[in-house]
Each structure stands twice: as C-alpha cells, then as structure tokens.
PASEBA-1860 file (N, C-alpha, C; in nm, 3 decimals):
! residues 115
1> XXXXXXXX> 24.468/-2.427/-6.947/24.581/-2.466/-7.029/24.692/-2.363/-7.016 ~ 24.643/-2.244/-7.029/24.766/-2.168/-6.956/24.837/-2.140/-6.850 ~ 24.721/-2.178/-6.780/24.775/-2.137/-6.618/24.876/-2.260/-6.648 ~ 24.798/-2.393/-6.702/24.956/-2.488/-6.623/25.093/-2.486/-6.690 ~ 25.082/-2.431/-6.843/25.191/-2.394/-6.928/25.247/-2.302/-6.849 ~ 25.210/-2.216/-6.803/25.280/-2.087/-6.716/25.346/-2.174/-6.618 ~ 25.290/-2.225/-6.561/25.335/-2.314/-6.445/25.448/-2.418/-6.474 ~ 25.440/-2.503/-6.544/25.520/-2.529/-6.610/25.648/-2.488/-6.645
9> XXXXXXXX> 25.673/-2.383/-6.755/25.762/-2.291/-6.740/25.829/-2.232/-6.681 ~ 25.756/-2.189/-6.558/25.828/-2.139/-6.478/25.908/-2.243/-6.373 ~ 25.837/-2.362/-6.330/25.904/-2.449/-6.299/26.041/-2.487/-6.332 ~ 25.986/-2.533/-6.500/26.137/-2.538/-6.527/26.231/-2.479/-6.536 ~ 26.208/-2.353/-6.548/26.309/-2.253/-6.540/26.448/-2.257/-6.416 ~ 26.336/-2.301/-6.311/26.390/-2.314/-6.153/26.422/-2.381/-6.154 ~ 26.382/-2.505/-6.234/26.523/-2.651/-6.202/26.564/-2.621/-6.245 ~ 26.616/-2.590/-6.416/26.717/-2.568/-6.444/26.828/-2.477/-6.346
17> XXXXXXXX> 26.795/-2.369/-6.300/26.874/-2.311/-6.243/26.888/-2.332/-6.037 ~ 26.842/-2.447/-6.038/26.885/-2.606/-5.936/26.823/-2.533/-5.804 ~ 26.674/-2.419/-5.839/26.620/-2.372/-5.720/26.492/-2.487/-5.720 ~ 26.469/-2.572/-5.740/26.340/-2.640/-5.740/26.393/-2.792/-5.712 ~ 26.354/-2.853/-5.698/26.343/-2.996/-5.716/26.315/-3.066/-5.835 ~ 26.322/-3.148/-5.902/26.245/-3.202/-6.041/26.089/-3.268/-6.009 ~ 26.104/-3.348/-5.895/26.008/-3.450/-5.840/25.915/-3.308/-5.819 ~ 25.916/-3.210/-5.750/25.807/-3.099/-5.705/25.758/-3.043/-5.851
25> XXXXXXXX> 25.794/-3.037/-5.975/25.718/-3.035/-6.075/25.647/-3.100/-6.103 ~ 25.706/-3.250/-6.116/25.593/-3.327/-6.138/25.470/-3.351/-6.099 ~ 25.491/-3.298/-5.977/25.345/-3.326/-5.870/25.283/-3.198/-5.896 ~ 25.326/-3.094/-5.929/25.263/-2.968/-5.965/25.181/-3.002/-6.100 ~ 25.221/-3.073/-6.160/25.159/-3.057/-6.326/25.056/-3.178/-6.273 ~ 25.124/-3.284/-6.207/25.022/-3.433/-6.219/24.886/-3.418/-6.131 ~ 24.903/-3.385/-6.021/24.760/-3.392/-5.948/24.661/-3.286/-6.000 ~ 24.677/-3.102/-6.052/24.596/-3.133/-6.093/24.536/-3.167/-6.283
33> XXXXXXXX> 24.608/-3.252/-6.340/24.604/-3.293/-6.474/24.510/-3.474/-6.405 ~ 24.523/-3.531/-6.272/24.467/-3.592/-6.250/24.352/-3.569/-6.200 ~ 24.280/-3.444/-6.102/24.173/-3.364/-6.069/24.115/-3.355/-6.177 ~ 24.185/-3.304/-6.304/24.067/-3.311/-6.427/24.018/-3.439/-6.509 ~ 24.085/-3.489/-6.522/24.109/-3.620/-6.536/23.940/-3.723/-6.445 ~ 23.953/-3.682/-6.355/23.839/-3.725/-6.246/23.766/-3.692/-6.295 ~ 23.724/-3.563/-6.273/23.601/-3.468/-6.318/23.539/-3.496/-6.447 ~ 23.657/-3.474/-6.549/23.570/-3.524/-6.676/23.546/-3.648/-6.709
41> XXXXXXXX> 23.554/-3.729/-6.659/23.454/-3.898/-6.648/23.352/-3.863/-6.553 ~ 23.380/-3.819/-6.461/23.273/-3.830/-6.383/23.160/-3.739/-6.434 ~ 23.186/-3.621/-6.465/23.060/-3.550/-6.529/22.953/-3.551/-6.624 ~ 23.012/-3.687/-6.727/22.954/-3.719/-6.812/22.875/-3.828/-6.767 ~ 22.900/-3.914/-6.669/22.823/-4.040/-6.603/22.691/-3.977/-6.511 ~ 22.754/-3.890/-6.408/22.663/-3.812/-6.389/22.530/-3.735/-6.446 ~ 22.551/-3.622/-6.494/22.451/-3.619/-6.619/22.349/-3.716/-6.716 ~ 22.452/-3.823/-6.737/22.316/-3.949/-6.797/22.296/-3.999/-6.737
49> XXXXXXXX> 22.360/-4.021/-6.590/22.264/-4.155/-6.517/22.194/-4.123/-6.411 ~ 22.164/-3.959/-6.361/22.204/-3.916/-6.245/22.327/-3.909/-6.143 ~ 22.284/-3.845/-6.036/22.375/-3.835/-5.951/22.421/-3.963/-5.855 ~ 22.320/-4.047/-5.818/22.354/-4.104/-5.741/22.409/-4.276/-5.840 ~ 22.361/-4.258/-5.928/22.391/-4.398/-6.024/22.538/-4.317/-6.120 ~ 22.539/-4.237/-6.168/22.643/-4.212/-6.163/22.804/-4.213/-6.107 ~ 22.794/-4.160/-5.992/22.869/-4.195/-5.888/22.929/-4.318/-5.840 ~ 22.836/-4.437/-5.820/22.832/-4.544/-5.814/22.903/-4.602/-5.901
57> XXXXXXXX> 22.909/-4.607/-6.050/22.951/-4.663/-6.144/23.096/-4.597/-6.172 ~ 23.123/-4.479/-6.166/23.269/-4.397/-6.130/23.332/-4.483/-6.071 ~ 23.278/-4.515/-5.889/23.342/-4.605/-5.793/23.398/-4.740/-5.835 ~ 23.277/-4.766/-5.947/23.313/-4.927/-5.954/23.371/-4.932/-6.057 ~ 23.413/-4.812/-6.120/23.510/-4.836/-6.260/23.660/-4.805/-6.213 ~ 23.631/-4.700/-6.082/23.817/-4.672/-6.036/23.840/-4.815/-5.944 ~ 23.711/-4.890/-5.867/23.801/-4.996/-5.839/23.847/-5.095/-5.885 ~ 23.809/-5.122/-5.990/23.805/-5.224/-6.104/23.937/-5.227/-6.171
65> XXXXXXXX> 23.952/-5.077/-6.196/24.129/-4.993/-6.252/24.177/-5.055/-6.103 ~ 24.188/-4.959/-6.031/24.291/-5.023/-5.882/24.299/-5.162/-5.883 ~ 24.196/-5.224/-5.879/24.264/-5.417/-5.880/24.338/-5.471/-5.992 ~ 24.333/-5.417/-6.122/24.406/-5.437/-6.244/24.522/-5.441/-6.186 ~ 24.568/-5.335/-6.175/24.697/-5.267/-6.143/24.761/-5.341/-6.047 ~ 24.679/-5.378/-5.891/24.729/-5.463/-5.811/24.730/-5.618/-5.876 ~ 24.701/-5.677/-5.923/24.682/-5.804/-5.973/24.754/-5.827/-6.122 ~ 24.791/-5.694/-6.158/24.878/-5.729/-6.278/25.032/-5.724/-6.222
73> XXXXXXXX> 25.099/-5.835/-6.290/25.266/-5.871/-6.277/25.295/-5.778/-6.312 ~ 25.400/-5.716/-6.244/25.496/-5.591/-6.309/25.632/-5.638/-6.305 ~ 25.644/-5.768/-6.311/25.842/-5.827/-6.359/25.811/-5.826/-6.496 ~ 25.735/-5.816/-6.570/25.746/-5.853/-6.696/25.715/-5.724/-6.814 ~ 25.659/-5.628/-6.721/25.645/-5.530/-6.779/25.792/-5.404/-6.854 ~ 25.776/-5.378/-6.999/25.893/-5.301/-6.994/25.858/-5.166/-6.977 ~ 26.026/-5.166/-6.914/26.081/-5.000/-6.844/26.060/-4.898/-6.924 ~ 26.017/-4.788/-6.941/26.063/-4.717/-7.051/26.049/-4.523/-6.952
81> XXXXXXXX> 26.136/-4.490/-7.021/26.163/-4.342/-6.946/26.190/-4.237/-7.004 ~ 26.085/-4.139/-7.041/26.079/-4.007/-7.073/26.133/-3.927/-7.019 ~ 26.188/-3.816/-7.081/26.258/-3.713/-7.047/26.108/-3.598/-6.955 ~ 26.122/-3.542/-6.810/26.013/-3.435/-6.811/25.938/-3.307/-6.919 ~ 26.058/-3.308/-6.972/26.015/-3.217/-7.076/25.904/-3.282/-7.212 ~ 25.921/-3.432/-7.256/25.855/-3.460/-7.360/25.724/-3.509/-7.233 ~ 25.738/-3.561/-7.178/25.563/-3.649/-7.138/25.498/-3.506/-7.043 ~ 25.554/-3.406/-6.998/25.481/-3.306/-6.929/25.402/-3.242/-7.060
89> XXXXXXXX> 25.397/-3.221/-7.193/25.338/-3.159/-7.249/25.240/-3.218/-7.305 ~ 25.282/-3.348/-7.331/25.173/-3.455/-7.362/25.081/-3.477/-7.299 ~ 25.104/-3.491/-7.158/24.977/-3.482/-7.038/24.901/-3.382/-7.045 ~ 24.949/-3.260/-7.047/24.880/-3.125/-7.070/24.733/-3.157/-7.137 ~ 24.886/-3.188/-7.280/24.726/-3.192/-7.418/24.640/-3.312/-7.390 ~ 24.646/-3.383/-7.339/24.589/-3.520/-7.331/24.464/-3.473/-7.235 ~ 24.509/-3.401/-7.088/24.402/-3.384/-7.012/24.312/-3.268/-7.078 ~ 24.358/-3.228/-7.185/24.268/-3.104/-7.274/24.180/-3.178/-7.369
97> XXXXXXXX> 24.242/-3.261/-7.405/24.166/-3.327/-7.512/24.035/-3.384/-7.461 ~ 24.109/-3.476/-7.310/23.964/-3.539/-7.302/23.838/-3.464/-7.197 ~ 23.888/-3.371/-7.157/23.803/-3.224/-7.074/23.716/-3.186/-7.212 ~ 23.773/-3.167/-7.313/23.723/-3.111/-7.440/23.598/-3.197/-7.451 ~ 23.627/-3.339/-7.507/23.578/-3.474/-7.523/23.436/-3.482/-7.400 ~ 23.476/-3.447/-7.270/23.372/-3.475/-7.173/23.267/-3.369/-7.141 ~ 23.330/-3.220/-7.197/23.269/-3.114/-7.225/23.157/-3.188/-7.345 ~ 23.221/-3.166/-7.431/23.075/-3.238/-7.570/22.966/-3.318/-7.515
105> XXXXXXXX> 23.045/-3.460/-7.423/22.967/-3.558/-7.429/22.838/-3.498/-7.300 ~ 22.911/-3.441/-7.211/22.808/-3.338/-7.086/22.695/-3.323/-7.176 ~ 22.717/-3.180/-7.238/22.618/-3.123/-7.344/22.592/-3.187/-7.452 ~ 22.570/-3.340/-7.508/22.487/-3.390/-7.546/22.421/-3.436/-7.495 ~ 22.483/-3.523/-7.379/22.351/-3.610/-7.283/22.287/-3.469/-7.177 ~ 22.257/-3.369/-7.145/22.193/-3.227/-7.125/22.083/-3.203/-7.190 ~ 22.144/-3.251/-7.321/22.010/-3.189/-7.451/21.946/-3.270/-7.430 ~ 22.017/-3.415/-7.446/21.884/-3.538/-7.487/21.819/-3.526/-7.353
113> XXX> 21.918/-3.514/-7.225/21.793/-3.551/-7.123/21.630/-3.396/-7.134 ~ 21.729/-3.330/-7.154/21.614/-3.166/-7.161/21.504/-3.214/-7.253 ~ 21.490/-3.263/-7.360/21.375/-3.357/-7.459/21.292/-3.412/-7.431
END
C-alpha cells in the first residue's frame, strides 16, 4: 500500500509538472492493482479445492467474465468519467480490501483443511 501511494505521488507530481504522460500512470497503478486482484481469488480457490481444481475453476470464472463483456451491448451503456485523482485511490483501497478479504478467507480454509 505504500509502495503504490509512493508511486502514485510521485507520478503525479510529474504530470503535473508535464514530465510524464497521464495514460503511463495509469498503467503503473492498474496492472499491478490487477496482479493482485488475480492472486487474491485465486489463492483462496486454490487452498480449498487444491491446486489443480482450483485453477481450473479460476479459468472458467475469467472466461465466463471475458464472454460477458464480449456479448454485452455497450451502445446502451452510460459514459461516466472520473477524474485520475478520485478512482486511483479507490482502486488502491479496493485492491486492499479484497487482498485483506482473501488473506482471511486463505487462513480459514488452511485451518479447516489442517483438521
């Protein structure tokens, strides 16, 4: 959480003062807030189902998301557009929350399987 607040910060610092790009922040904060994002679903499936049934079910839940997405209409969907500054901090906490969330759920299904 700090490293990417640091990161962050300093980013913006540099656009503001028009040495950075805006788009090169974003991709700094998003991939890895999406790397964790991965990890903590996947670690918790893992752990209760094993490794290899785990995995499996990851696959078939991101392709399931991917065909949504392709198969859902987007003329009808509304626009809406955040400033970088309000949704970059929100992501932050969001990918904390649920790292937090997948941390717990790890180490409950750990215990029960250790029983």
């Amino acid at each position: 959480v700090v490293l990417l607040s640091s990161i962050s910060s300093v980013a913006m610092s540099l656009i503001s003062k028009g040495v950075m790009p805006s788009g090169l922040l974003m991709v700094m904060i998003l991939l890895p807030c999406i790397g964790l994002l991965v990890l903590s679903v996947l670690l918790p499936m893992i752990i209760r189902l094993g490794s290899e049934k785990g995995r499996m079910l990851y696959l078939l839940a991101v392709g399931v998301m991917g065909a949504v997405t392709v198969l859902l209409p987007t003329e009808n969907l509304p626009a809406f557009h955040l400033s970088t500054a309000l949704w970059l901090p929100a992501l932050i906490l969001f990918t904390v929350c649920i790292n937090l969330l997948s941390i717990s759920l790890s180490i409950r299904f750990y215990k029960r399987k250790m029983t």
